[in-house]
C-alpha positions as CSV (number, residue, x, y, z in Angstrom):
1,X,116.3,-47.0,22.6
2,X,114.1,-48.9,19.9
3,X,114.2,-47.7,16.1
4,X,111.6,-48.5,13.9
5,X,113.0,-49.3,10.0
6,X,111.1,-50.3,6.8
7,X,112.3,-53.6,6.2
8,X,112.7,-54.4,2.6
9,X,113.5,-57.8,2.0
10,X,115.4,-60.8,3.5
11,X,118.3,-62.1,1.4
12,X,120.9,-65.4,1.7
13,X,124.4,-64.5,1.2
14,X,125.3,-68.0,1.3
15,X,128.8,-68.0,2.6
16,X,128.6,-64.5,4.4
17,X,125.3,-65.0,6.2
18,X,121.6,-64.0,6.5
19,X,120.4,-60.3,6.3
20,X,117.6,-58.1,6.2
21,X,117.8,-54.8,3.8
22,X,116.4,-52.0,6.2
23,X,115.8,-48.6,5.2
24,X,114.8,-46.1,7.5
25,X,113.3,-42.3,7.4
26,X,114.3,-40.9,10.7
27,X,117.7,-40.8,9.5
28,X,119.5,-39.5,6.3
29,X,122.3,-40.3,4.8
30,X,125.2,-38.4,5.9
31,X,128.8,-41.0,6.3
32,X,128.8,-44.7,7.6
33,X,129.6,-43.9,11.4
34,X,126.3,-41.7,11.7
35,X,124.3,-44.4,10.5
36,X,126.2,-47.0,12.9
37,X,126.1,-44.3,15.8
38,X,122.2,-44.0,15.5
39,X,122.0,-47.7,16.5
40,X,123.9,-47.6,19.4
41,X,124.3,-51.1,21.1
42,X,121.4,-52.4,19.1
43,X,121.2,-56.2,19.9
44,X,117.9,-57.7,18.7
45,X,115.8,-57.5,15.4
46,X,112.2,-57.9,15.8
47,X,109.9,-58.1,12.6
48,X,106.8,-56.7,12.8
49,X,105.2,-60.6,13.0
50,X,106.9,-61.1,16.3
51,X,110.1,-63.1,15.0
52,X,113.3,-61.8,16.7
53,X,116.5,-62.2,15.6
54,X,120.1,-61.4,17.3
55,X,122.2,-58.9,15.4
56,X,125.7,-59.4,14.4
57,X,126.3,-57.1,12.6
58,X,125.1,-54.1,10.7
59,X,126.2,-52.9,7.6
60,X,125.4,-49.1,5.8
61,X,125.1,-49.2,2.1
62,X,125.6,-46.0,-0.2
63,X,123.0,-45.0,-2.3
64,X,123.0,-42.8,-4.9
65,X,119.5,-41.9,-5.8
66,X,118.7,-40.4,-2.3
67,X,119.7,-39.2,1.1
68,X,117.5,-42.4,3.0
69,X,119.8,-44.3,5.0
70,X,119.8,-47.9,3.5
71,X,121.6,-50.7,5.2
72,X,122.2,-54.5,5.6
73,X,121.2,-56.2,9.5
74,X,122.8,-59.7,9.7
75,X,121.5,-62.1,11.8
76,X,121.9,-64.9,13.8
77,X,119.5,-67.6,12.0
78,X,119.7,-70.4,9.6
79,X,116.5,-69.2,7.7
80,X,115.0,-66.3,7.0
81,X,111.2,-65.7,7.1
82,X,109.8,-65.5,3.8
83,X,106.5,-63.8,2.1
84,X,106.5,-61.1,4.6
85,X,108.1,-58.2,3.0
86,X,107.9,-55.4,2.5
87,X,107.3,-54.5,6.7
88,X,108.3,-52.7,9.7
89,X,110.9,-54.1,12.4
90,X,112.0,-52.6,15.7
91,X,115.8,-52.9,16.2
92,X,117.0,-52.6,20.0
């Protein structure tokens, strides 16, 4: 099943990899495995431009200021798409 998330940013990590910060409304925070269960067997990223990306892995972060859902998607890519943000992205 697709989910749509507000994608906020690409970022670099250098020596852990390439993610996208996501954010999504049609979930709220409630513990780590809720958020990682809403995702299922998600494989793909696809930006809202058309690039799609593989997922390896996907990572919750806590937030403190609200109950959104706000996580990290790495990726399998060696560059990642500038100027674009912030958008929308189907992961499935």
């Amino acid at each position: 099943m697709d989910k749509k998330v507000d994608v906020m940013g690409g970022e670099d990590f250098k020596e852990t990899g390439m993610f996208f910060v996501c954010s999504s409304d049609e979930i709220q925070w409630k513990n780590r495995s809720d958020i990682i269960k809403w995702f299922g067997n998600a494989k793909k990223f696809k930006l809202e431009n058309e690039n799609e990306f593989e997922i390896t892995a996907i990572s919750p972060m806590m937030t403190q200021f609200t109950n959104k859902a706000v996580f990290l998607i790495r990726v399998e890519t060696d560059k990642i798409p500038t100027g674009i943000y912030p958008t929308t992205a189907v992961v499935h």
